[in-house]
C-alpha positions as CSV (number, residue, x, y, z in Angstrom):
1,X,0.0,0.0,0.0
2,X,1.3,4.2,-0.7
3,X,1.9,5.1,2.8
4,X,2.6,8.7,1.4
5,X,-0.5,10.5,0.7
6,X,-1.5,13.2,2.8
7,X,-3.8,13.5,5.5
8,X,-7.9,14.0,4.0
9,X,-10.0,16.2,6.5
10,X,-13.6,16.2,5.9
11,X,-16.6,18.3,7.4
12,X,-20.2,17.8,7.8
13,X,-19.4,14.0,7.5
14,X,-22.2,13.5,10.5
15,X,-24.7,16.1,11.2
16,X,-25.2,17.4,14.7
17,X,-27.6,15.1,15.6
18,X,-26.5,12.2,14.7
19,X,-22.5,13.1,16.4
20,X,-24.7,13.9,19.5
21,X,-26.6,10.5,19.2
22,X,-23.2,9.1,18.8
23,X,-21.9,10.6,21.5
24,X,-25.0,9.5,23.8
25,X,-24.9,6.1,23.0
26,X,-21.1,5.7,23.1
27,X,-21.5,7.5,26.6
28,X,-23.6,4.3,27.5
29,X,-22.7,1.5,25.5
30,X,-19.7,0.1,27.7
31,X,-17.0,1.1,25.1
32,X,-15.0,3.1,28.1
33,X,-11.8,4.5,27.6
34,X,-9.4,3.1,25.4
35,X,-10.7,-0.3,25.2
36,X,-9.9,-0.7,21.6
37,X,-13.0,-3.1,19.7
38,X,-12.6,-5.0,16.2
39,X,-15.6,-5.3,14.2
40,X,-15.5,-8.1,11.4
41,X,-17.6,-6.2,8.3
42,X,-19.0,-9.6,6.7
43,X,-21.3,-9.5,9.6
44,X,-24.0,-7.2,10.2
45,X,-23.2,-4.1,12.6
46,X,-24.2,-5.1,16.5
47,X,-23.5,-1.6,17.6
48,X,-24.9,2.3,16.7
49,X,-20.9,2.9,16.3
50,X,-20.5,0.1,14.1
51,X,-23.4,1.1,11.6
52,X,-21.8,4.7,11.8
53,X,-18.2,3.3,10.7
54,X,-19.5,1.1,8.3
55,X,-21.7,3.7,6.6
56,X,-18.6,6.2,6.4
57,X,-16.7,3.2,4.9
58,X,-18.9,2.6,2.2
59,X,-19.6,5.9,1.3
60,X,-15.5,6.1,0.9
61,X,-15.8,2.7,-1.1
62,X,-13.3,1.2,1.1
63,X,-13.5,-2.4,1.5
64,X,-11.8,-2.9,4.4
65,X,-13.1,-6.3,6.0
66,X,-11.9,-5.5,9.3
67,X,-12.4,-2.1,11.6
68,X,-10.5,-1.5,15.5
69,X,-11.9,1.3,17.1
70,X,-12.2,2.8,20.2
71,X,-13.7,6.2,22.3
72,X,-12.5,9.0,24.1
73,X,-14.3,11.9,25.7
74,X,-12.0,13.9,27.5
75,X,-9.1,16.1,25.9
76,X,-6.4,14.2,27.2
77,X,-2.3,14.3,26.0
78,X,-1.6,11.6,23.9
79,X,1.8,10.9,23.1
80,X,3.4,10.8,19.4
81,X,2.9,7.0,18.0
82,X,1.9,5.1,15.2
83,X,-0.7,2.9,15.7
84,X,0.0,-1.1,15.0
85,X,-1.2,-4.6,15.7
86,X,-0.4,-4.1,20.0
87,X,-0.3,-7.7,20.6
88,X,1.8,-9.1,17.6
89,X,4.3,-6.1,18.6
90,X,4.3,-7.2,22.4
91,X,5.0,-11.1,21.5
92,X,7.3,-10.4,18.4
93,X,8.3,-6.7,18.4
94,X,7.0,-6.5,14.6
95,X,5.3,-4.0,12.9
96,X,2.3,-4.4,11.4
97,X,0.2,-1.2,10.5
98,X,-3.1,-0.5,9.7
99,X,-4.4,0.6,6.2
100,X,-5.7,4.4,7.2
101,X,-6.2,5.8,10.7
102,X,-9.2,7.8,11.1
103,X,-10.9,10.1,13.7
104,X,-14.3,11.1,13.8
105,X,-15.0,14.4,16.3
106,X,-18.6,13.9,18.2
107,X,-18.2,17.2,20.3
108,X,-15.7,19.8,21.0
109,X,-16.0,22.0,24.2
110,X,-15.2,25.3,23.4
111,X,-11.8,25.6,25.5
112,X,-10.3,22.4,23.4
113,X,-7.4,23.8,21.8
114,X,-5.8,20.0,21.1
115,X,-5.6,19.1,17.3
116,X,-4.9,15.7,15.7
117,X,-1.4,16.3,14.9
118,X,0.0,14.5,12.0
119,X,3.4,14.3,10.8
120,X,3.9,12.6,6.9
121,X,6.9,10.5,6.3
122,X,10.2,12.2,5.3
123,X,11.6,14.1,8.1
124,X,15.2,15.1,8.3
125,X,15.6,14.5,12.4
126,X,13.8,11.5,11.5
127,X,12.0,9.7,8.3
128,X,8.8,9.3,10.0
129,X,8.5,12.7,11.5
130,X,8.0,14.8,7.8
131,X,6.1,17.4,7.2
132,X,3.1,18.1,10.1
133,X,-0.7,18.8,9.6
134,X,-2.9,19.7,12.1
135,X,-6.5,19.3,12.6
136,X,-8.4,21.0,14.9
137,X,-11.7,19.0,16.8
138,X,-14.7,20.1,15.3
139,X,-18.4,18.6,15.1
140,X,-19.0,16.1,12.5
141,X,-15.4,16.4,11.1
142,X,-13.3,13.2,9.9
143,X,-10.0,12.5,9.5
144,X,-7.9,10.1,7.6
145,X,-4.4,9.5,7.4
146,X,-2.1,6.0,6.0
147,X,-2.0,4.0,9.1
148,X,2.0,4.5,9.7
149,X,1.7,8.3,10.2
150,X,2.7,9.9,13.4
151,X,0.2,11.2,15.4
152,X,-0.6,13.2,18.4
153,X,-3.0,15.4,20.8
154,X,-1.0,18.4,22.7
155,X,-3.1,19.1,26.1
156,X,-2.4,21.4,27.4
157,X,-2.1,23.3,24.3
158,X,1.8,24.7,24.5
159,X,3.1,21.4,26.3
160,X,5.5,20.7,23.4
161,X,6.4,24.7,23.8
162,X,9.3,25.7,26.5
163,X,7.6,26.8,29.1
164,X,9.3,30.3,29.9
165,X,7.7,31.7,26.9
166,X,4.5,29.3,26.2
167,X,2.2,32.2,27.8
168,X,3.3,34.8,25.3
169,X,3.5,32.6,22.4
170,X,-0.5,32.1,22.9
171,X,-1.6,35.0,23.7
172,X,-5.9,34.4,24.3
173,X,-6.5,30.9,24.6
174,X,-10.1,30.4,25.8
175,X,-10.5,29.1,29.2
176,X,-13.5,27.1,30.0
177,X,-16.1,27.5,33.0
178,X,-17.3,23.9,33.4
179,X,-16.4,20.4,32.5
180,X,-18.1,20.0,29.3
181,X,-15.9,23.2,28.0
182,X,-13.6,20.4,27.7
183,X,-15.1,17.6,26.4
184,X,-13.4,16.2,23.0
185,X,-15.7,13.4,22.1
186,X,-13.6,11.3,19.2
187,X,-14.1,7.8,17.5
188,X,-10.6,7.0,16.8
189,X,-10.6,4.0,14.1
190,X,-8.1,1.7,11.9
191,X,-8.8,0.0,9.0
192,X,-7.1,-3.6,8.6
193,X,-6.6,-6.0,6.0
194,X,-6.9,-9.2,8.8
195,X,-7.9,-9.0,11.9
196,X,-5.0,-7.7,14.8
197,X,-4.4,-10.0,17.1
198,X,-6.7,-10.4,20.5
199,X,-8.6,-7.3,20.3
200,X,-12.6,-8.3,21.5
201,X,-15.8,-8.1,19.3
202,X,-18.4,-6.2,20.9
203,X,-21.7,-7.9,22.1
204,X,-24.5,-6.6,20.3
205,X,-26.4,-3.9,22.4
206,X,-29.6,-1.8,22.2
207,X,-28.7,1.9,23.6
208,X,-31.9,2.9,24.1
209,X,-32.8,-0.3,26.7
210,X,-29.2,0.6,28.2
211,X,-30.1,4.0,28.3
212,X,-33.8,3.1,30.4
213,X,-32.3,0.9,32.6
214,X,-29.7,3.7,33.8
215,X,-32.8,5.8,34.2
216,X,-34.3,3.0,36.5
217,X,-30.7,3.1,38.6
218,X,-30.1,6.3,38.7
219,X,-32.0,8.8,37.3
220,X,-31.9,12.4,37.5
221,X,-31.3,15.5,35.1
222,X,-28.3,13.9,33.0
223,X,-29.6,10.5,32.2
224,X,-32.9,12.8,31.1
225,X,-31.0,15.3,29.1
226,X,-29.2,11.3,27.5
227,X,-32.8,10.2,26.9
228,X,-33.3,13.6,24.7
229,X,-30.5,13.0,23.0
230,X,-31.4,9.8,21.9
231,X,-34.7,10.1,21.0
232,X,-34.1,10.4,17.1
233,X,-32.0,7.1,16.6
234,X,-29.5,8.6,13.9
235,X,-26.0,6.1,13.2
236,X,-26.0,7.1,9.3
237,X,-23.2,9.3,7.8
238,X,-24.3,11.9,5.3
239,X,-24.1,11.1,1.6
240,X,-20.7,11.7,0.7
241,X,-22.0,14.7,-2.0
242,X,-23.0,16.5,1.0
243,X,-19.1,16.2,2.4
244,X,-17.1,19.4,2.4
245,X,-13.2,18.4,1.6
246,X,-11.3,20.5,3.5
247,X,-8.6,22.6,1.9
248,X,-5.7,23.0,4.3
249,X,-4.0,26.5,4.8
250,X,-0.6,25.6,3.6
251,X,2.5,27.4,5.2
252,X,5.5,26.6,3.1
253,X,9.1,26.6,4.5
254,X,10.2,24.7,7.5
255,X,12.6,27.7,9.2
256,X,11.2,29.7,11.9
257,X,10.5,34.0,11.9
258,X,12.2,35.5,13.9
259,X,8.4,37.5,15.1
260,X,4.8,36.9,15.0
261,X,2.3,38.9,14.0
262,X,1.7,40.3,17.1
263,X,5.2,41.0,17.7
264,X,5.8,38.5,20.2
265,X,8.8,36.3,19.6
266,X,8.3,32.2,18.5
267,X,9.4,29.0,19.2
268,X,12.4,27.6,17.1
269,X,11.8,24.4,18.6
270,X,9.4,22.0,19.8
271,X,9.6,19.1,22.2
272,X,7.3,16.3,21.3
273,X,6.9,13.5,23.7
274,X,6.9,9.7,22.3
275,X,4.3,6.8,23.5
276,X,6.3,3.6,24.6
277,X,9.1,1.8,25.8
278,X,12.7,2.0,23.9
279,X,11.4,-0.2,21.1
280,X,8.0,1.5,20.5
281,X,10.0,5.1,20.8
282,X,12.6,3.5,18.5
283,X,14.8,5.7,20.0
284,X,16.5,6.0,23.9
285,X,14.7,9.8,24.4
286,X,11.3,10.1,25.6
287,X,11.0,12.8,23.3
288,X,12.1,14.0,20.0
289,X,13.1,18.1,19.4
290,X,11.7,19.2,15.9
291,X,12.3,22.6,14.3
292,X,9.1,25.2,14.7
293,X,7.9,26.0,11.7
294,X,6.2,29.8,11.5
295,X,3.1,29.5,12.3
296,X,3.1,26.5,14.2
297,X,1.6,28.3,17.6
298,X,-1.4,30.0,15.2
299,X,-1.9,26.1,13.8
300,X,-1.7,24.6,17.7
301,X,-4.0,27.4,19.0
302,X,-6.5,27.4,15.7
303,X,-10.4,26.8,16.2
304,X,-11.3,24.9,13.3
305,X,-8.3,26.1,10.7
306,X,-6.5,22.7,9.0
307,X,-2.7,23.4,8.3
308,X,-0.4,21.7,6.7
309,X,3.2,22.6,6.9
310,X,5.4,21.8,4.0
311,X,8.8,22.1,3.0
């Protein structure tokens, strides 16, 4: 497979709705955090989450026979990886990579300032850490990438920044009054040519009879506002005609300025940490310094903006 195209960023993938269905009965359906789910596409869907993925897949015309996904709603650091078979890599340190990463954004508070960050192959501190693009979390949006790429989430926003200076690099970053200010709702999912090795199939489940039988337990205003949300059963992606293909705005050069805009001085460097052990790292740092491109802090600190940094 070409493991060099770019990053594709899509919006209005899911409408608002159906991401806040999505949301709701991912919420409830006992995917928790991180626990990563394969789903076998020669048999019918046995989730909401499965029928979503599989009706984005087609309307990509990706065959695909196998999907590993997983949930996350909080805006959380994740360390620079590429994603691979876990298991075979644990027993036989190999590498085995999925076709295309994707993420899926369900809900974005509005003090998440964390892209997706994702670096192509062909860097010159190291291959795999090339040219970045960065995608900010927005409602209904979908990502896709070649399953090698690096990737990312800074949180807080200027933790790959040195901190002496991180506060006048941002300038105004929103600050949130509540909780859900943070929430970053994602579907993070791979797409595999054969099934990776031990990752669980989901049991079928009905969200709705999960969602009464909290109501029984526990009640109260939140498992009301959950019923609300559900009560329009939507899984189904929007035809792909109705897709808007983002264009990224592309800053070319990979030096720093010496100023910003504002006059403020900006990073010539950036510290990114690495997920892993020695071998995962493939390297003996637990992190990698890459040069700042201009405009990397505006990219980092963007609302919805896609950029894409090339050389």
């Amino acid at each position: 497979m070409s493991l060099m195209a770019p990053p594709i960023v899509w919006d209005n993938v899911f409408s608002p709705s159906a991401c806040a269905y999505l949301h709701a009965t991912s919420s409830i359906g006992g995917l928790g955090d991180e626990l990563h789910t394969a789903f076998d596409r020669s048999l019918p869907p046995r989730t909401p989450l499965e029928s979503a993925l599989h009706s984005v897949l087609l309307e990509l015309d990706d065959p695909s026979p196998v999907v590993e996904y997983w949930w996350r709603d909080e805006w959380q650091h994740v360390e620079a990886h590429c994603d691979v078979d876990e298991e075979l890599f644990e027993q036989e340190g190999r590498w085995s990579f999925p076709t295309n990463g994707h993420v899926l954004y369900l809900r974005a508070g509005s003090a998440v300032r964390g892209p997706t960050c994702v670096w192509a192959r062909g860097g010159a501190v190291r291959e795999d850490f090339g040219p970045l693009t960065t995608v900010p979390a927005r409602v209904g949006r979908l990502l896709r990438f070649p399953g090698d790429c690096m990737h990312a989430v800074p949180e807080p926003t200027d933790v790959w920044l040195d901190d002496d200076d991180s506060d006048e690099w941002l300038g105004d970053v929103p600050e949130g009054d509540d909780e859900d200010d943070y929430v970053r709702s994602v579907v993070l999912f791979n797409t595999w040519q054969a099934m990776p090795l031990d990752v669980p199939v989901a049991p079928a489940t009905d969200p709705i009879e999960s969602v009464r039988q909290l109501a029984e337990d526990f009640g109260g205003s939140v498992i009301e506002d959950v019923i609300a949300s559900m009560a329009s059963p939507d899984d189904q992606c929007l035809p792909s005609s109705q897709w808007a293909r983002v264009s990224p705005a592309v800053v070319k050069g990979s030096g720093t300025a010496d100023r910003s805009g504002s006059g403020a001085s900006v990073p010539r460097s950036y510290y990114v940490a690495l997920l892993g052990e020695r071998l995962r790292r493939r390297q003996d740092d637990e992190e990698i310094e890459l040069a700042a491109p201009s405009g990397l802090v505006e990219a980092l600190i963007a609302e919805r903006t896609v950029t894409s940094f090339v050389d």
